[in-house]
Structure formats: C-alpha cells, structure tokens
MIBAZA-578689 format. One record per atom (N, C-alpha, C): residue number from 1; atom name; chain; residue in one letter; x, z, y. Coordinates in nm, 3 decimals, m for minus. Example, Ala and Ser with C-alpha at 12.3 -4.5 7.8 and 13.67 -1.06 7.14 Angstrom:
2
k:1	a:N	c:A	r:a	X:1.319	Z:0.780	Y:m0.569;
k:1	a:CA	c:A	r:a	X:1.230	Z:0.780	Y:m0.450;
k:1	a:C	c:A	r:a	X:1.320	Z:0.780	Y:m0.330;
k:2	a:N	c:A	r:s	X:1.285	Z:0.708	Y:m0.225;
k:2	a:CA	c:A	r:s	X:1.367	Z:0.714	Y:m0.106;
k:2	a:C	c:A	r:s	X:1.290	Z:0.787	Y:0.003;
end
This chain:
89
k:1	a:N	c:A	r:x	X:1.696	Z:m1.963	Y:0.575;
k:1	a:CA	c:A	r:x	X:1.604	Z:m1.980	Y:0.686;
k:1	a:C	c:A	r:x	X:1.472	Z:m1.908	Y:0.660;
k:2	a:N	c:A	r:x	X:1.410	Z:m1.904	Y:0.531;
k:2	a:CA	c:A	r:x	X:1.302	Z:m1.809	Y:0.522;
k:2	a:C	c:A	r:x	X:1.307	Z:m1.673	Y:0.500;
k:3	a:N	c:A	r:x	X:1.433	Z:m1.625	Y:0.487;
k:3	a:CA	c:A	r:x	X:1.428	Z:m1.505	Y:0.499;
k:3	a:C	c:A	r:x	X:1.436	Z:m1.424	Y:0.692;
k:4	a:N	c:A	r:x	X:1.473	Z:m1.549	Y:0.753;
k:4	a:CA	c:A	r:x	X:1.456	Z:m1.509	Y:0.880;
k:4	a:C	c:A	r:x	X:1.310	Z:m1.489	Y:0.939;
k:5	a:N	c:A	r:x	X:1.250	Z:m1.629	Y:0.918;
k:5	a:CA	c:A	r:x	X:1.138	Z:m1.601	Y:0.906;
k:5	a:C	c:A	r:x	X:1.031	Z:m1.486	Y:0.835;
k:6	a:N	c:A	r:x	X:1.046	Z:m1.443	Y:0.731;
k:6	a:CA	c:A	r:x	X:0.999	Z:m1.355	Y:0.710;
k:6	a:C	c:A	r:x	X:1.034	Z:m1.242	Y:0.726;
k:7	a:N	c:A	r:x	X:1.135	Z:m1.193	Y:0.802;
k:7	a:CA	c:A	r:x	X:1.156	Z:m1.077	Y:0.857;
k:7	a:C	c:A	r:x	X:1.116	Z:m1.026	Y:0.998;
k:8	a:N	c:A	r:x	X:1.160	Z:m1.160	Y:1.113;
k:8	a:CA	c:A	r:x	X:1.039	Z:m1.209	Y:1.225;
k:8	a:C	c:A	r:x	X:0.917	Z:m1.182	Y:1.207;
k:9	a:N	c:A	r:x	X:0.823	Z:m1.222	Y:1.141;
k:9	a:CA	c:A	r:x	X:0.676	Z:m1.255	Y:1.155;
k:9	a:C	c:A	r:x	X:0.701	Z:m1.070	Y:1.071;
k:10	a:N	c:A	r:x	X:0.742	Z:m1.012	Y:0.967;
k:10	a:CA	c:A	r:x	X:0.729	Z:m0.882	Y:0.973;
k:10	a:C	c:A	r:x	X:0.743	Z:m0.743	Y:1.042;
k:11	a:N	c:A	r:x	X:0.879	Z:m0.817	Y:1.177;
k:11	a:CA	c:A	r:x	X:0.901	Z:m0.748	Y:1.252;
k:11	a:C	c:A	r:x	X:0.785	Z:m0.749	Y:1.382;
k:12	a:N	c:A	r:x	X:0.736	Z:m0.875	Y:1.384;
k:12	a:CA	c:A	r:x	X:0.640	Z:m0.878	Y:1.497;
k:12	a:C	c:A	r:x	X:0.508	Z:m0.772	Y:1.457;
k:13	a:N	c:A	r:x	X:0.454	Z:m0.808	Y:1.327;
k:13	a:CA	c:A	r:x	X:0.319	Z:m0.714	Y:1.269;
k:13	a:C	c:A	r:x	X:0.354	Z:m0.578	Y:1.310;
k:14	a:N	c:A	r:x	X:0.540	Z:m0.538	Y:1.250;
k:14	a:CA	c:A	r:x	X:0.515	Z:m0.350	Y:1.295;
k:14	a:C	c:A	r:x	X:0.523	Z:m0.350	Y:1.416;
k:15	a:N	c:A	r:x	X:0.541	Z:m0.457	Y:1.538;
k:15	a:CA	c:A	r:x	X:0.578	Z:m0.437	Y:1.634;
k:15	a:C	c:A	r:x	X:0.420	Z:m0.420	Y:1.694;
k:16	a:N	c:A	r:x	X:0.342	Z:m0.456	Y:1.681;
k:16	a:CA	c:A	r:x	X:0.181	Z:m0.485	Y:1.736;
k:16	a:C	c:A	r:x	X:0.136	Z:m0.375	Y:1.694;
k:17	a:N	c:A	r:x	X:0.128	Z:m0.318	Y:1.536;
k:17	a:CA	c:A	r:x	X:0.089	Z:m0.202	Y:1.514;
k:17	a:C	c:A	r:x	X:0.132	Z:m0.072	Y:1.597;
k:18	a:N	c:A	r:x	X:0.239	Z:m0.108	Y:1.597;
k:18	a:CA	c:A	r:x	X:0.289	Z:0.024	Y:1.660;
k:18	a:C	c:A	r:x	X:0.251	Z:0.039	Y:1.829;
k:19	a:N	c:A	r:x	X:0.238	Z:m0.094	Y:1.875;
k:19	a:CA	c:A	r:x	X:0.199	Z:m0.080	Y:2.029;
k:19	a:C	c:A	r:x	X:0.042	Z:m0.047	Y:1.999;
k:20	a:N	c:A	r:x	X:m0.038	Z:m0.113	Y:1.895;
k:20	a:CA	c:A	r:x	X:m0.170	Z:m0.131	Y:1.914;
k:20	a:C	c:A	r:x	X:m0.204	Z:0.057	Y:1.867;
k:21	a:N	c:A	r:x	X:m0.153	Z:0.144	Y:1.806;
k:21	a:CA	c:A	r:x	X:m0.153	Z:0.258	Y:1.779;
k:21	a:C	c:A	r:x	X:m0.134	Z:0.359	Y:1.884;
k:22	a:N	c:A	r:x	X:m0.013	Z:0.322	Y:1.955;
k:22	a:CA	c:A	r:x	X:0.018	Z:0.403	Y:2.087;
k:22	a:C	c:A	r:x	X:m0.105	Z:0.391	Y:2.177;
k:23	a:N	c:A	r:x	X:m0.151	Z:0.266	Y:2.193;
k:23	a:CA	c:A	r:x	X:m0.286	Z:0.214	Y:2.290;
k:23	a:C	c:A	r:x	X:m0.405	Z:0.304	Y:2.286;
k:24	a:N	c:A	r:x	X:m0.419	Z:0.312	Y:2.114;
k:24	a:CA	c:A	r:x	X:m0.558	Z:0.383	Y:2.049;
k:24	a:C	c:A	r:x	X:m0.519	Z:0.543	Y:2.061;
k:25	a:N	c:A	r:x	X:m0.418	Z:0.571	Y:2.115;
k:25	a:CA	c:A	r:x	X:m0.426	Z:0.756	Y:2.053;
k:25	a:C	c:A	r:x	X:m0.397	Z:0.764	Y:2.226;
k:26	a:N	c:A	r:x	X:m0.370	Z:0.699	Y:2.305;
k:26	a:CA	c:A	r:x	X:m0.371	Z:0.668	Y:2.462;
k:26	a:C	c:A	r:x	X:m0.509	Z:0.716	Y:2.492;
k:27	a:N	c:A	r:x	X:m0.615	Z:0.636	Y:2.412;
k:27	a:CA	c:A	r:x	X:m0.761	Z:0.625	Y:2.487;
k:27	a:C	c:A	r:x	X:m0.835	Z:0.743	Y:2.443;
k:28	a:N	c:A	r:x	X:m0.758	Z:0.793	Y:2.296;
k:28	a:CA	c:A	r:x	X:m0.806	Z:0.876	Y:2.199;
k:28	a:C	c:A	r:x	X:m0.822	Z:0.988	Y:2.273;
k:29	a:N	c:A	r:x	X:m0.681	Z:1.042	Y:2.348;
k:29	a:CA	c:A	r:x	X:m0.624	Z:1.145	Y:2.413;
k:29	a:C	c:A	r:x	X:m0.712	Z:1.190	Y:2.554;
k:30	a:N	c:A	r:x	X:m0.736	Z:1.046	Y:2.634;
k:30	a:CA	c:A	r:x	X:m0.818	Z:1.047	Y:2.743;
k:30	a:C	c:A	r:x	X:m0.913	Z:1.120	Y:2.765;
k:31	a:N	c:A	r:x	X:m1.028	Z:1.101	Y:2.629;
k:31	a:CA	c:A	r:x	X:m1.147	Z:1.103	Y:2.598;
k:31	a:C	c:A	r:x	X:m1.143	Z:1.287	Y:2.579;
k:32	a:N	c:A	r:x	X:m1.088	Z:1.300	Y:2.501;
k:32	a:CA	c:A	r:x	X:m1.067	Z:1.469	Y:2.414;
k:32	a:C	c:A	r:x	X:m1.083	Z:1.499	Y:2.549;
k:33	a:N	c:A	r:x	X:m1.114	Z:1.670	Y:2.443;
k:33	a:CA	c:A	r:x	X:m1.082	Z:1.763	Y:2.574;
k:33	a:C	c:A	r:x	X:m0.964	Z:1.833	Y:2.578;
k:34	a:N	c:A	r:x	X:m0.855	Z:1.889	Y:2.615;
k:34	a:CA	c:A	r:x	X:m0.792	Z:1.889	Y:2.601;
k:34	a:C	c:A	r:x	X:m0.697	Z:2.008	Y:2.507;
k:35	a:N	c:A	r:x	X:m0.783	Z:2.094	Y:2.435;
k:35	a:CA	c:A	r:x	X:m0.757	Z:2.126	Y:2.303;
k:35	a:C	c:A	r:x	X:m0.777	Z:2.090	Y:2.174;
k:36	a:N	c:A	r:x	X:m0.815	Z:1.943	Y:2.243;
k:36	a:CA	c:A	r:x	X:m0.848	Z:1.888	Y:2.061;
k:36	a:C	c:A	r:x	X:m0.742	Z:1.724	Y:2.099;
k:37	a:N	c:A	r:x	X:m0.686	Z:1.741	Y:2.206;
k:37	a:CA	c:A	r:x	X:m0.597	Z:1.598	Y:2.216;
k:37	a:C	c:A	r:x	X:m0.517	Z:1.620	Y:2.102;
k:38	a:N	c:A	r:x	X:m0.445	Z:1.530	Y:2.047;
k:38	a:CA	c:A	r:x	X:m0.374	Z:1.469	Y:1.942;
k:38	a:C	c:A	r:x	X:m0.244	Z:1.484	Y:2.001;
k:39	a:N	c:A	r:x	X:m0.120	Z:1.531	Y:1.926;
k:39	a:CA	c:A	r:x	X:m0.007	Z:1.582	Y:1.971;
k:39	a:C	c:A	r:x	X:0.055	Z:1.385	Y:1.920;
k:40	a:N	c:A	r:x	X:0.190	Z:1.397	Y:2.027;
k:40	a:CA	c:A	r:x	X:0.280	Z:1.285	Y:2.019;
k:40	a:C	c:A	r:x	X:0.308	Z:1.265	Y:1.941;
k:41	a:N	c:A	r:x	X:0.421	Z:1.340	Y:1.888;
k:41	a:CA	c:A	r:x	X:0.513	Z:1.310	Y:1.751;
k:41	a:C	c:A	r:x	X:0.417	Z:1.330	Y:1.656;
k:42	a:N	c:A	r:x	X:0.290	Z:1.375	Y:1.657;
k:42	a:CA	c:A	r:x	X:0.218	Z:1.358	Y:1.495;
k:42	a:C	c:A	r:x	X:0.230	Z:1.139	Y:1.448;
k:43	a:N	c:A	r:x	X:0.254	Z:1.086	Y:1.347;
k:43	a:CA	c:A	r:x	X:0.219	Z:1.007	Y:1.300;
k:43	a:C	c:A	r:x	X:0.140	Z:0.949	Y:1.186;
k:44	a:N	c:A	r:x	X:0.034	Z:1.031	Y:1.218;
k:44	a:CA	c:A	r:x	X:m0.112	Z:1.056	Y:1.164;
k:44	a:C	c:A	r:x	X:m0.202	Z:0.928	Y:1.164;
k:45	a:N	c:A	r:x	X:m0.169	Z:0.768	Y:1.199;
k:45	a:CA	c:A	r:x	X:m0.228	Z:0.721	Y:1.209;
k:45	a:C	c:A	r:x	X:m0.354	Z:0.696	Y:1.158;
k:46	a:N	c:A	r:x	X:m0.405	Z:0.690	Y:1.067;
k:46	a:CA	c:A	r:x	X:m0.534	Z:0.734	Y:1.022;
k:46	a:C	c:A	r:x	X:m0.661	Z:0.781	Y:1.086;
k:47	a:N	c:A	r:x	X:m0.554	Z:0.952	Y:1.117;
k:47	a:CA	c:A	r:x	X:m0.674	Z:0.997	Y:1.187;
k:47	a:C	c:A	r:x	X:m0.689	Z:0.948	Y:1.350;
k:48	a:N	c:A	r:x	X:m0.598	Z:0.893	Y:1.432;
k:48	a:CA	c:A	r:x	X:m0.605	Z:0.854	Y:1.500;
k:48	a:C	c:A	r:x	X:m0.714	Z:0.715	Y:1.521;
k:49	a:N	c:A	r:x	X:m0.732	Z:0.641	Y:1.427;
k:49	a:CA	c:A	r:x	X:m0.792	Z:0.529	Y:1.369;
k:49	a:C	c:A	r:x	X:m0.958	Z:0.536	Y:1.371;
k:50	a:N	c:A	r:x	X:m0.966	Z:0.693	Y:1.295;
k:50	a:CA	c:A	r:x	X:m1.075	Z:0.749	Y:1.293;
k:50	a:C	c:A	r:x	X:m1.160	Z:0.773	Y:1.403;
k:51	a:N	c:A	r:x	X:m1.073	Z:0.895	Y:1.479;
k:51	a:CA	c:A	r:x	X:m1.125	Z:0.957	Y:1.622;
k:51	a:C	c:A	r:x	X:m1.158	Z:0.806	Y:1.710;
k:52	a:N	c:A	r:x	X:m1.096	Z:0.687	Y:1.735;
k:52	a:CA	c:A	r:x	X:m1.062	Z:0.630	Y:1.828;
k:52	a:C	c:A	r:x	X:m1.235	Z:0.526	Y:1.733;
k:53	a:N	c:A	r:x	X:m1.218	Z:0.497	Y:1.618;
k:53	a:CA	c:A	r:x	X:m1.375	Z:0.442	Y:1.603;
k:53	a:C	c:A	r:x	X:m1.521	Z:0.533	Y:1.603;
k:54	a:N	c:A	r:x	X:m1.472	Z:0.699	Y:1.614;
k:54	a:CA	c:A	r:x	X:m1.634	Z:0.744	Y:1.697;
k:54	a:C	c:A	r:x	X:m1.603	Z:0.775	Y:1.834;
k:55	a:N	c:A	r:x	X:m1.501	Z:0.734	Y:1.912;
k:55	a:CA	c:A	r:x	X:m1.507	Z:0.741	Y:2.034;
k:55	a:C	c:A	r:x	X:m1.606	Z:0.593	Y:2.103;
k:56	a:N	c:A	r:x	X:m1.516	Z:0.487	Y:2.012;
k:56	a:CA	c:A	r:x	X:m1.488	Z:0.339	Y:2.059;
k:56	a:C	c:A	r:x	X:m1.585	Z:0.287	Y:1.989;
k:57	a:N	c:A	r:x	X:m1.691	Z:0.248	Y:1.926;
k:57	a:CA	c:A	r:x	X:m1.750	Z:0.232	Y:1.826;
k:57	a:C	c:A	r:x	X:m1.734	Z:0.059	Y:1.840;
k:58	a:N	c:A	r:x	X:m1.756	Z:0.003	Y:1.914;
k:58	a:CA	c:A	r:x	X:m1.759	Z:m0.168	Y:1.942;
k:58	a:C	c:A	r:x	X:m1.572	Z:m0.183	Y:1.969;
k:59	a:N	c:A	r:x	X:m1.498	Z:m0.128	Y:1.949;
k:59	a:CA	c:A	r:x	X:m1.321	Z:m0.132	Y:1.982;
k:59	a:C	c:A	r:x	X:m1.296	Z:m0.223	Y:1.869;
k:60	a:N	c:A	r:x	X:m1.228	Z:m0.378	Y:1.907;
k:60	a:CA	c:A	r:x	X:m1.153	Z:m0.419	Y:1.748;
k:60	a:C	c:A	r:x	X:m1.003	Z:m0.360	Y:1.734;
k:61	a:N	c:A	r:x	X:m0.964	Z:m0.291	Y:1.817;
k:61	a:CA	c:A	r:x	X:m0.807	Z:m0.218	Y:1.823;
k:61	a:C	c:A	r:x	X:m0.777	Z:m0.155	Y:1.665;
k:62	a:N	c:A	r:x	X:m0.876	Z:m0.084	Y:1.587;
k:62	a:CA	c:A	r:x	X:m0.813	Z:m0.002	Y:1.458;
k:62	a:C	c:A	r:x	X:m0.826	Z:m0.144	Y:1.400;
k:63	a:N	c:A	r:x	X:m0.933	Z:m0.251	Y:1.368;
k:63	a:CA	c:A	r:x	X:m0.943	Z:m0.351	Y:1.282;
k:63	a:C	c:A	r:x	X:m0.817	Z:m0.455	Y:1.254;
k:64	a:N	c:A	r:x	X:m0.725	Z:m0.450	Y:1.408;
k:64	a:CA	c:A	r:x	X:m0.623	Z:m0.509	Y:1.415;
k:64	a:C	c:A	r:x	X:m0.517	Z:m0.463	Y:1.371;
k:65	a:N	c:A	r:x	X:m0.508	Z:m0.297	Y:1.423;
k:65	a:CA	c:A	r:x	X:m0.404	Z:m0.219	Y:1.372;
k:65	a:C	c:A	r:x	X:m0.398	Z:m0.229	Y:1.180;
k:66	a:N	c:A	r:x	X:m0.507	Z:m0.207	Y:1.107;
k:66	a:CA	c:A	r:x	X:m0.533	Z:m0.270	Y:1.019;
k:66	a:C	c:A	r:x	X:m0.428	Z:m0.378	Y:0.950;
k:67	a:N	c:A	r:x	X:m0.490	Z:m0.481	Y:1.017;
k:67	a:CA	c:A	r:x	X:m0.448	Z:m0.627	Y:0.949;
k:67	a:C	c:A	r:x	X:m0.319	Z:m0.630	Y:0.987;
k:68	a:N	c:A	r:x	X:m0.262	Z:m0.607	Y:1.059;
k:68	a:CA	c:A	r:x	X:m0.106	Z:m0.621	Y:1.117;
k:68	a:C	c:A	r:x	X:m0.014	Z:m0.575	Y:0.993;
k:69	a:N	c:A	r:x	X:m0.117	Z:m0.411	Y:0.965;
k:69	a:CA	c:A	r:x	X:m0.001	Z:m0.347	Y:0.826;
k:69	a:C	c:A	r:x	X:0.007	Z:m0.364	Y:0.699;
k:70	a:N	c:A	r:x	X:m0.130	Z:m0.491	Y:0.700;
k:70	a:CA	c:A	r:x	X:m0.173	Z:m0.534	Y:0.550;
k:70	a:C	c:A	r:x	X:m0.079	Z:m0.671	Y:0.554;
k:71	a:N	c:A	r:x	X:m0.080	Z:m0.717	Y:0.663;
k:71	a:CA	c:A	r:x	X:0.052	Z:m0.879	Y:0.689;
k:71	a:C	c:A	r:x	X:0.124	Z:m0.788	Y:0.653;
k:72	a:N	c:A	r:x	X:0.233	Z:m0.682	Y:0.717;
k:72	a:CA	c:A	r:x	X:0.367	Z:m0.664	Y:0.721;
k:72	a:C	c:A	r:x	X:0.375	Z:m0.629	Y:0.538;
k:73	a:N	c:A	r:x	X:0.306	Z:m0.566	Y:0.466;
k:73	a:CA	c:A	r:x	X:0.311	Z:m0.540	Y:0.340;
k:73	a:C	c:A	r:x	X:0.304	Z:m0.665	Y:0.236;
k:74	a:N	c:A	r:x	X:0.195	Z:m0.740	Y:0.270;
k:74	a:CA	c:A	r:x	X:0.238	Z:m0.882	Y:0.241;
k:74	a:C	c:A	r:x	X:0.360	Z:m0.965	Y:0.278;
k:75	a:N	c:A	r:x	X:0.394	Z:m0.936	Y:0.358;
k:75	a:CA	c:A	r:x	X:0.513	Z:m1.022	Y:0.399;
k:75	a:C	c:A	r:x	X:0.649	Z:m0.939	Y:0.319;
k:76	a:N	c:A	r:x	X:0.653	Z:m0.821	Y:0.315;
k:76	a:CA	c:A	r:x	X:0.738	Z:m0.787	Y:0.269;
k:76	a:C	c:A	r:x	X:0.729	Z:m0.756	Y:0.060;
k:77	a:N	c:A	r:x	X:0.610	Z:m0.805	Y:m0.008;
k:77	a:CA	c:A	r:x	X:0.582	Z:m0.836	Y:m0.104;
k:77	a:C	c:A	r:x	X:0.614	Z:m0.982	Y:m0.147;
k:78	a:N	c:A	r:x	X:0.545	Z:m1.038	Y:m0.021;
k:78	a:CA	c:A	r:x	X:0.645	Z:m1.213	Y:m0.089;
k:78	a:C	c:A	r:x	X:0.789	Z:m1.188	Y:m0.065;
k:79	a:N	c:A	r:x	X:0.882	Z:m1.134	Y:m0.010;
k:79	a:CA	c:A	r:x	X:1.024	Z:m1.139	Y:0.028;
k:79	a:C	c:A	r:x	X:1.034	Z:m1.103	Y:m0.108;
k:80	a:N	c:A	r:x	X:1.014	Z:m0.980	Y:m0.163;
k:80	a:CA	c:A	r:x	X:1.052	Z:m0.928	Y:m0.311;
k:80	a:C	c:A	r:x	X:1.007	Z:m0.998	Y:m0.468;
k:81	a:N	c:A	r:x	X:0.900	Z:m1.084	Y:m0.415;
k:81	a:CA	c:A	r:x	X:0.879	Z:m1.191	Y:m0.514;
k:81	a:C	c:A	r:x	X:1.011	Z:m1.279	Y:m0.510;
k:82	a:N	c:A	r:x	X:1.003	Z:m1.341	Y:m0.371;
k:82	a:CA	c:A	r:x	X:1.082	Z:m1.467	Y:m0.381;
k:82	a:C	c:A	r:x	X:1.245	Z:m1.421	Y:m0.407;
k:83	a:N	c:A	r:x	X:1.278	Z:m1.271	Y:m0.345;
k:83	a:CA	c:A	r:x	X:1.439	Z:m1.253	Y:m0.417;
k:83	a:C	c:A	r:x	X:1.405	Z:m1.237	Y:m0.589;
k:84	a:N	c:A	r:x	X:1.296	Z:m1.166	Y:m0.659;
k:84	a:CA	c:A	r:x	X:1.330	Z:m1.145	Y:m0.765;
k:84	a:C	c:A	r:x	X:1.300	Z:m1.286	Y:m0.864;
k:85	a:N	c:A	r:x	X:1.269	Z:m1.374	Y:m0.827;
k:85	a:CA	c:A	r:x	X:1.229	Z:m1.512	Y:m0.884;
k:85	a:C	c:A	r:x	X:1.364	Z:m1.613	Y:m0.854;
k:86	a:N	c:A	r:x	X:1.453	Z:m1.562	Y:m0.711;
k:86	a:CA	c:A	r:x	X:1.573	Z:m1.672	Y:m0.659;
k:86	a:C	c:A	r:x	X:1.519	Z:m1.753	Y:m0.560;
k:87	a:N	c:A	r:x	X:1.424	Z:m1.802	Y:m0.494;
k:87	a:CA	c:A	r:x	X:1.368	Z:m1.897	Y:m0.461;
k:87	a:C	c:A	r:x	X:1.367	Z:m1.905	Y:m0.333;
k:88	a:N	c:A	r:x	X:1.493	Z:m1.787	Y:m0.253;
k:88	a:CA	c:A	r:x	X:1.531	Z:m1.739	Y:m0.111;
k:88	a:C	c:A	r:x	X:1.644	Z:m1.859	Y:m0.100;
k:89	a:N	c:A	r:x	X:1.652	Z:m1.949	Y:0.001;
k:89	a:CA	c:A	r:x	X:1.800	Z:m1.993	Y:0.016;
k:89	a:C	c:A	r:x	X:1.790	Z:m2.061	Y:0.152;
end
C-alpha cells in the first residue's frame, strides 16, 4: 500500500511541474518578441524559470515548479531507502 502511495503523490508532483512549466514558457513566449520566443521541444527548464522571473517578477509559478521537483526527488529517495532497508510491504 505505500508503495502506491508513493508513486501517486510522485506522479502528481511531475504532473504539476510539468503543467506548471508549460504555463510559464506559455507566458514566457507571449511576452518575447518573436525571435527570442523559446522553441517547444527545447526542455530547458531552467532557463525558462529564469526568463519567466524577469518577466514575472511577483509570479509564485517557478517557486512551485521548484518544490514539486524537490517532493518528486524526495519521494522517490524515500522509495529507495525504504526498498533498500525492506520496510516496503
């Protein structure tokens, strides 16, 4: 049962990041002009992160995008504790 759980609550974090990222390179893109917009398939998040806090300066969107990928890394650090200790059942 906790490994469901912790795959849930990890799947939800990449799931927010990844919408909350599409959102920020959305507004990112708006703003540009349109030789300096940010191509699709780049997954550059970072710099997207960047551009979107001197566009956005008061935006909590990167702060969240943030914490979402620092949970999903935590979450997937306790999973590898608790298989390499046994303590999954």
């Amino acid at each position: 049962m906790l490994i469901y759980w912790l795959v849930s609550i990890a799947a939800a974090a990449l799931a927010v990041n990844a919408i909350i990222s599409t959102v920020m390179k959305l507004e990112v893109n708006h703003r540009l002009p349109s030789k300096e917009k940010l191509p699709w398939w780049s997954r550059s998040y970072g710099k997207v992160e960047r551009k979107h806090r001197e566009l956005y300066p008061d935006s909590y969107l990167p702060l969240v995008a943030q914490w979402s990928f620092w949970l999903t890394l935590a979450m997937f650090a306790t999973f590898v504790v608790a298989s390499a200790t046994g303590k999954l059942s």
